[in-house]
C-alpha positions in Angstrom: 94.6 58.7 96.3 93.8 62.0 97.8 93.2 65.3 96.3 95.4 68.1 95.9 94.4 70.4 98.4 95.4 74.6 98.2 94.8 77.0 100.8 94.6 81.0 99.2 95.1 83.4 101.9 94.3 86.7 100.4 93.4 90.2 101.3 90.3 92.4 99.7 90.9 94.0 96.5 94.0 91.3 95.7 92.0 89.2 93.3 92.4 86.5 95.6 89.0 84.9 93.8 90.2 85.5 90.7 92.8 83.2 91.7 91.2 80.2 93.2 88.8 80.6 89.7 92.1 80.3 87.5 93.1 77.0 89.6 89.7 75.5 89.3 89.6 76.1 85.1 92.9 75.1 85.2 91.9 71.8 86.9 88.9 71.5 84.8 90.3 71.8 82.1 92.4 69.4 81.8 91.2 66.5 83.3 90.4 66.9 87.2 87.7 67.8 89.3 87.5 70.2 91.0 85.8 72.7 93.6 86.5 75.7 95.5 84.6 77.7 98.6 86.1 80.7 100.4 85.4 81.7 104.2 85.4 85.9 104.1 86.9 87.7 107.2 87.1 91.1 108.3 89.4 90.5 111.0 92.3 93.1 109.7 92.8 95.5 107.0 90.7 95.3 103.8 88.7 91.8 105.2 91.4 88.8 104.4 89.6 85.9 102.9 90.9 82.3 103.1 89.9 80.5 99.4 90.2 76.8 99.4 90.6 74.4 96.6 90.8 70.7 96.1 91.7 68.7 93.0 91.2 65.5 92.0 91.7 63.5 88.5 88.8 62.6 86.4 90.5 59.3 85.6 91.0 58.1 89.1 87.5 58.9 90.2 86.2 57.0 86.8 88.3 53.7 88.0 87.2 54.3 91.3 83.6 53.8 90.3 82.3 56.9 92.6 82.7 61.0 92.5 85.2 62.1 95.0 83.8 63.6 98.6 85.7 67.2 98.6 85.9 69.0 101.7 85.2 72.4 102.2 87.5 74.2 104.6 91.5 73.7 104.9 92.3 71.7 107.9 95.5 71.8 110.3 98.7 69.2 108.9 96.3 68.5 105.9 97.4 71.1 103.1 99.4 70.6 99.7 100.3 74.4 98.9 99.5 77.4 100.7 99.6 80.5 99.0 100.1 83.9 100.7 99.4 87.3 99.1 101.4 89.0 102.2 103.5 88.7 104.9 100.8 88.4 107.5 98.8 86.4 105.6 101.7 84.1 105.6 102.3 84.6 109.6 98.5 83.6 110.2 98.6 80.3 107.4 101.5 79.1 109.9 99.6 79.9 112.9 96.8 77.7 112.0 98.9 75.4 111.5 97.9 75.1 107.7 101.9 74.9 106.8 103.7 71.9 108.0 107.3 70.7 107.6 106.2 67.0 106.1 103.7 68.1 103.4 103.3 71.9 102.5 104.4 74.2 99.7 104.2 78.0 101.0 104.4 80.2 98.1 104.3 84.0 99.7 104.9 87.8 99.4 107.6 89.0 101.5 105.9 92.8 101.0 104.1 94.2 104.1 100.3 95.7 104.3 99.9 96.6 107.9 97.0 95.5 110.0 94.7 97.8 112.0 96.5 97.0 115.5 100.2 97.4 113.9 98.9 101.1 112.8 97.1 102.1 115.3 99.7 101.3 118.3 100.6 104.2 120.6 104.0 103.0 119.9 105.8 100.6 117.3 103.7 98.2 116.9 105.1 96.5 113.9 105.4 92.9 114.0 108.9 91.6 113.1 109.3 90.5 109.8 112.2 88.9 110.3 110.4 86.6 112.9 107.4 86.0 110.7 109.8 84.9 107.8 111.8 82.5 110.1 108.8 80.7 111.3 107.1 79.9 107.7 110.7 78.7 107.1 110.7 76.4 109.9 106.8 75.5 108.7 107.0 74.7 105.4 108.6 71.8 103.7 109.6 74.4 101.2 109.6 77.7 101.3 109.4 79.7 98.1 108.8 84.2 98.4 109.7 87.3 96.9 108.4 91.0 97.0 104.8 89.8 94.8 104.0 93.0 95.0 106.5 94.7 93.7 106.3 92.4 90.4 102.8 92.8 90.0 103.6 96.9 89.8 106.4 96.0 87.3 104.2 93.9 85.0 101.0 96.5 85.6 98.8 93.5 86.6 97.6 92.4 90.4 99.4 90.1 93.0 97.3 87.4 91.7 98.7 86.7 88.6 102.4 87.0 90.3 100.8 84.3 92.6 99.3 82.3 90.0 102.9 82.3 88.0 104.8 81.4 91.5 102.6 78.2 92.2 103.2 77.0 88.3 107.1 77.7 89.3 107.3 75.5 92.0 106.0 72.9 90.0 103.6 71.3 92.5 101.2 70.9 90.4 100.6 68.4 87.1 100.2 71.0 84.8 102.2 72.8 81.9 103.1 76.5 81.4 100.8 76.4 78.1 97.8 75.0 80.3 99.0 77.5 83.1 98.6 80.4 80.5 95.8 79.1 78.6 93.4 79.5 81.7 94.5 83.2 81.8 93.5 83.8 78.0 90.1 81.9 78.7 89.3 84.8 81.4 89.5 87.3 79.1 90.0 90.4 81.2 93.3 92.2 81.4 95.1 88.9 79.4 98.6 91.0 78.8 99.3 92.2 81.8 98.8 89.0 83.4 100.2 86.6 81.9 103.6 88.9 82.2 103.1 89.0 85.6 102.4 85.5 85.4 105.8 85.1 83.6 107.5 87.3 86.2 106.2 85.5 88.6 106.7 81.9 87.5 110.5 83.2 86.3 111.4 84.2 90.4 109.5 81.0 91.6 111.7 78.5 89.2 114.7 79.7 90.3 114.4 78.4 93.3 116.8 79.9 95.7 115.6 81.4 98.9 116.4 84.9 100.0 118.6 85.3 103.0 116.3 86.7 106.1 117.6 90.2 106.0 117.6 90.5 101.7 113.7 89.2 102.6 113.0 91.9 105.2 114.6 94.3 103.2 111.8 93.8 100.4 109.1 93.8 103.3 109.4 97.0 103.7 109.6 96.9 107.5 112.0 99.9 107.5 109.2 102.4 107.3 109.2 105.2 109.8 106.3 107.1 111.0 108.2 109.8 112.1 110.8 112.4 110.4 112.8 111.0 108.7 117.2 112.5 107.9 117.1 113.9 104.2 119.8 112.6 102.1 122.2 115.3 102.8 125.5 114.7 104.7 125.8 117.1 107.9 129.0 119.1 106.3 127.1 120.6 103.1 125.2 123.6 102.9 121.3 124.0 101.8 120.6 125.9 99.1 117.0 127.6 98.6 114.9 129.7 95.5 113.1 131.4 97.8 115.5 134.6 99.5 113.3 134.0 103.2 113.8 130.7 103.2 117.7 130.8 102.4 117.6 133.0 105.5 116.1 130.2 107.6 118.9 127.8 106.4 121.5 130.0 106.6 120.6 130.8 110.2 120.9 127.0 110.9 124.6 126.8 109.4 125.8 130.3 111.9 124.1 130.0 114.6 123.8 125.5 115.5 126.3 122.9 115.8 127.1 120.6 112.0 125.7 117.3 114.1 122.3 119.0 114.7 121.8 120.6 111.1 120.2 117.8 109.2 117.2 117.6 111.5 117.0 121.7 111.9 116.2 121.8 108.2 113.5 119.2 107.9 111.9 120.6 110.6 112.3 124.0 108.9 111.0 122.5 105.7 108.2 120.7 107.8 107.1 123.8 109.3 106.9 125.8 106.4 104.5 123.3 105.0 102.4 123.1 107.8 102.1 126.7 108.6 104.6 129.8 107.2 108.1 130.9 107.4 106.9 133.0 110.9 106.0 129.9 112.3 109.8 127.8 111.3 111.1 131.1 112.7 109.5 130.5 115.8 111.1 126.8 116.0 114.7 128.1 115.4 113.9 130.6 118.1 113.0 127.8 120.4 116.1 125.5 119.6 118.4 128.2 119.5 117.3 128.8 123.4 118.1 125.1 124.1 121.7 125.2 122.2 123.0 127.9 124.4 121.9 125.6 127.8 124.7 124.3 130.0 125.4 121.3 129.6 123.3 120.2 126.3 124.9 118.1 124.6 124.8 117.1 120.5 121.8 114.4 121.4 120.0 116.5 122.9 119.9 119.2 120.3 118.8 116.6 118.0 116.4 114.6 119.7 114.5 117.8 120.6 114.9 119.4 117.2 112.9 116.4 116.0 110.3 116.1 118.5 110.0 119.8 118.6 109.3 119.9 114.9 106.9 116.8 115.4 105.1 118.7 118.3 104.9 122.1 116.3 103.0 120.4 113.3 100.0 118.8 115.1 97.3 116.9 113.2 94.5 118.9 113.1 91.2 119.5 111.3 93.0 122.0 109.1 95.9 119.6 108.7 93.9 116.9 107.5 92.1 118.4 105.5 95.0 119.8 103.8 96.3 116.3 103.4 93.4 115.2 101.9 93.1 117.8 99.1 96.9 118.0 98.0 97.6 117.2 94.1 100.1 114.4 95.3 97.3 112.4 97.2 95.3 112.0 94.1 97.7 110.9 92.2 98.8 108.5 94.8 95.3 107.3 95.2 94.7 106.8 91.0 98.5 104.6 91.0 97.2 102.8 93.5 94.0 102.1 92.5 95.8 101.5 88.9 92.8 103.8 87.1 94.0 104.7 83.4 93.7 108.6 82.2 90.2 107.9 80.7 88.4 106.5 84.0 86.9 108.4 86.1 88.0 108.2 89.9 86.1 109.2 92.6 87.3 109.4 96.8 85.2 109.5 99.4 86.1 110.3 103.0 84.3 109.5 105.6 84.5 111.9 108.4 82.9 112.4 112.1 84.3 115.3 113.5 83.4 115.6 117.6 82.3 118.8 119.0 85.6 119.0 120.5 87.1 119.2 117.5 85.3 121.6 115.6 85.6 124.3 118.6 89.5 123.3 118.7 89.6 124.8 114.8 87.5 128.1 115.7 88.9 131.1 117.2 89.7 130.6 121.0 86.5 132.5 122.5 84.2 131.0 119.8 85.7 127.8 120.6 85.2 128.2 124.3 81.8 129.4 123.7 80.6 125.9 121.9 82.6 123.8 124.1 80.8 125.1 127.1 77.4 123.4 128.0 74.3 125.0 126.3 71.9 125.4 123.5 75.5 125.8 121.1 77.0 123.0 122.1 73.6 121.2 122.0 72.9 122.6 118.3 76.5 121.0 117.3 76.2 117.9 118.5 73.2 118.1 116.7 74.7 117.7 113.3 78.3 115.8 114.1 76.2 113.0 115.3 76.5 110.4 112.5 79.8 111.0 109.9 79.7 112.7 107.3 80.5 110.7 103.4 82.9 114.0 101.5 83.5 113.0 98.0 86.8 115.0 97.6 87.0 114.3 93.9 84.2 116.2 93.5 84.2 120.0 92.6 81.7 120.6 96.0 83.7 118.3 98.5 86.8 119.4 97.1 86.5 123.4 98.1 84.4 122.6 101.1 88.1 120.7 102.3 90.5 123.3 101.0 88.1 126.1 102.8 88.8 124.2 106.1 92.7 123.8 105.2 92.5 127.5 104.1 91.9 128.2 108.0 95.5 127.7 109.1 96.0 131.5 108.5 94.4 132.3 111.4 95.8 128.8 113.0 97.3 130.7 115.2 94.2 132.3 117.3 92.4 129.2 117.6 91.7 127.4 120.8 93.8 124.4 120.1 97.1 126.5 119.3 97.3 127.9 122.4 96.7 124.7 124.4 99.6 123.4 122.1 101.9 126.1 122.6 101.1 126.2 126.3 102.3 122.7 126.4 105.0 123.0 124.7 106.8 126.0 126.4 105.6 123.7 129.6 108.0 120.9 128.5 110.6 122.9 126.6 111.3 124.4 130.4 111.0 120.8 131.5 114.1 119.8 129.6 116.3 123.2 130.5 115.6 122.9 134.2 116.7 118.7 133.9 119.7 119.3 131.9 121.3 121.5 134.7 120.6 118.2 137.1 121.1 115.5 134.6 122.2 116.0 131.3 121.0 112.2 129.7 117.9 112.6 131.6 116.8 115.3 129.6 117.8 113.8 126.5 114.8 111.2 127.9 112.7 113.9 129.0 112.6 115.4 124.8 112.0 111.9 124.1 108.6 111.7 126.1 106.8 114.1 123.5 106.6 110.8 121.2 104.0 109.8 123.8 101.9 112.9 122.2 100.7 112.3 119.0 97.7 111.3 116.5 94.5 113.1 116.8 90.7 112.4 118.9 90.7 109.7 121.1 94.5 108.5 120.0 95.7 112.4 121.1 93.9 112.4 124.2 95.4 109.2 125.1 98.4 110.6 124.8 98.8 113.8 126.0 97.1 111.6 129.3 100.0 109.5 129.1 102.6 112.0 128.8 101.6 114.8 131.7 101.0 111.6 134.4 104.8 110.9 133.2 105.9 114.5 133.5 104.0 114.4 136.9 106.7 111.4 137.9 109.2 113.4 136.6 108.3 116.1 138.6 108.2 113.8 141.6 111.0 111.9 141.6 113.5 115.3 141.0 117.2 114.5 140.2 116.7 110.6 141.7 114.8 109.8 138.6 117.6 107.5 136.3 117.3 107.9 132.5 116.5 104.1 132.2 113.8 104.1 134.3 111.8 107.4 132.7 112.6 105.3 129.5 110.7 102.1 131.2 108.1 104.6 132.1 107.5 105.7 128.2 107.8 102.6 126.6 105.2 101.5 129.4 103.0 104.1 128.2 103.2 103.3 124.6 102.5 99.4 125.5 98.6 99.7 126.0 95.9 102.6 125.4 94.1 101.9 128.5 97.4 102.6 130.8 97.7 99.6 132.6 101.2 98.7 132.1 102.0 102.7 132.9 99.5 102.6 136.2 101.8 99.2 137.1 105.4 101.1 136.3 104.2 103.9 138.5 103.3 101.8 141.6 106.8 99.5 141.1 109.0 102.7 141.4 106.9 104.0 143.7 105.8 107.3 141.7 101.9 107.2 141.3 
């Protein structure tokens, strides 16, 4: 006989020891041995783990005159049950080849937590879900997921406990749902809220019917956008405002645009607003209201540069994020996540590590120019934004030390960084007028390019790299450049940081 043998693959913060502790007391308790060890990574996100359990009954080790040799670590083709507490987890359980067709139960969340190289693309660098939920399909000798997540937040208990109810519902294991639920009760912490999760969870598991790959993807979340997004509002209907200035802005946008453009002229509106004043969504109606009246543009053009426009005009910077980090919403966000009742006290820490670069970008332009320039300043700077700073933001002192550096966007507007913005984009605002005269859909691609701009440090530097050594091909190749290839040429950029694939685009079409 061999023993039962459980692979956890769980992420920081998941209770994913919690877990493999249940399965051992449940083990233990009722006749089997048992042992568990975990291997901790820090490969992605909060530092996924992989927990690994083996059972084995007391009686069969009694009539085989000898303890049992338990292993330690899950080997390839040689795994009862795999549980998942995420999508990638799940993706990376198949990939070592810990899920085979012959042998293993996967029991995993369909919800998505995205790793550090997914986020931090130039581009979309979201991995498929659809893909990743195909494979473990093809992996597994059974297949049993569901938004975990999304339960857990339901039953106001962790993913463990939904995981802990699933595995009882696929009824891989020799055990009852009394023994199942007394091992919760033994643990004592949090018992209510996880054993209903545990119910929840046991409930979808049992009823054993798998989710169609697009109802699965769905639930993964994978439709989440890091750009603007269309309000809920059909192009037709007026906006209404409270506020008498900004009813002028949206009734300016219903006399003066086209109905297909609208929806995207108000968010950027509203986005503007909230990043800097009314003057400054003015100034963004002032701008598309020069490219509606060019020959030749067409509806997709008004709408792909209203939205990158509006993107371009609200820059991350030092007063943005702080901002951000200070806002009423963001706390709140932080305490539901974190699940932190009324009475506890929560505290958030930032750690931040401004360069000298970016502090001078936040100042106003000749102070700015001043510390940027070699020196005894620039010197002195450096001096004390060489290690991060730790800003507890829940605390009074952290707290208005942020809001005094978000408070600086009234005079946003005479720092250094504005006008190297503004520069720019006036720079390839004339870009796109001059190309749709030649080439209508090529300047459609030309708006596009500004999503090569974005993020902030190294990420924005990158970037804006990226994007004037394509505006230099654009400026190269005239009115021979096709639309698909200045496409090829973006999506090349996006494809690495370092520029390789762009350097290698350049060459092919001959435009380094």
């Amino acid at each position: 006989m061999q023993p039962l043998k459980i692979a956890i693959m769980a992420m920081g913060g998941e209770g994913g020891g919690v877990l493999a502790d249940w399965i051992v007391d449940l083990g233990e308790a009722n006749g089997w041995l048992a042992q568990t060890t975990s291997v901790p990574g820090v490969a992605q996100r909060t530092g996924a783990t992989i927990y690994y359990v083996e059972l084995y009954p007391v009686a069969e080790a009694e009539r085989d005159g000898a303890a049992p040799v338990l292993a330690l670590m899950p080997l390839p083709g040689d795994v009862d049950v795999v549980l998942a507490s995420e999508l990638m987890e799940c993706g990376r359980a198949v990939q070592r080849g810990l899920v085979t067709p012959d042998r293993t139960t996967l029991v995993a969340s369909t919800h998505r937590v995205y790793s550090i190289t997914e986020k931090s693309a130039l581009g979309d660098g979201r991995v498929d879900s659809g893909a990743l939920l195909a494979h473990a399909e093809a992996a597994a000798k059974r297949f049993v997921r569901f938004d975990m997540a999304e339960t857990a937040e339901q039953s106001g208990s962790v993913i463990s406990a939904v995981l802990f109810g699933a595995l009882a519902g696929t009824g891989v294991l020799p055990f009852s749902r009394a023994q199942y639920e007394a091992t919760i009760e033994r643990g004592g912490v949090g018992v209510a809220s996880s054993l209903k999760a545990f119910a929840a969870g046991r409930e979808r598991a049992g009823m054993r019917q798998d989710e169609n790959l697009r109802s699965a993807q769905d639930d993964s979340g994978a439709s989440a956008s890091k750009d603007i997004g269309h309000p809920e509002r059909s192009e037709g209907s007026r906006a209404t405002a409270r506020n008498p200035a900004v009813q002028s802005l949206l009734d300016r946008i219903d006399t003066s645009f086209p109905a297909s453009a609208r929806t995207m002229l108000r968010e950027g509106v509203r986005r503007l607003i909230d990043y800097q004043d009314l003057a400054y969504a003015d100034l963004y109606l002032d701008r598309m209201a020069a490219v509606a009246v060019l020959p030749g543009a067409t509806a997709r053009l008004l709408d792909e540069t209203a939205r990158h426009l509006a993107l371009w005009m609200s820059y991350e910077d030092t007063i943005r994020v702080a901002a951000l980090k200070t806002r009423g919403s963001r706390f709140e966000r932080v305490r539901g996540e974190v699940r932190a009742d009324r009475d506890q006290v929560l505290a958030i820490d930032e750690y931040l590590h401004p360069r000298v670069q970016e502090i001078a970008e936040t100042l106003p332009a000749s102070i700015g120019r001043w510390i940027e320039r070699p020196g005894w300043p620039r010197r002195l700077v450096e001096r004390f934004t060489q290690k991060g700073r730790i800003v507890t933001t829940s605390s009074l002192a952290g707290f208005f030390m942020l809001r005094a550096v978000a408070g600086m966007k009234r005079w946003r507007r005479a720092t250094t960084r504005y006008a190297a913005e503004n520069a720019a984009i006036e720079t390839w605002l004339a870009r796109i007028a001059s190309t749709v005269a030649i080439n209508p859909e090529l300047a459609v691609e030309v708006a596009q390019c500004q999503r090569l701009v974005k993020g902030y440090s190294d990420t924005h530097e990158r970037g804006v790299r990226n994007f004037e050594t394509v505006m230099a091909a654009v400026q190269k190749a005239g009115a021979a450049l096709a639309p698909a290839t200045l496409r090829e040429l973006c999506e090349a950029a996006l494809a690495d940081e370092h520029g390789a694939r762009l350097g290698a685009a350049l060459a092919h079409y001959a435009l380094a």
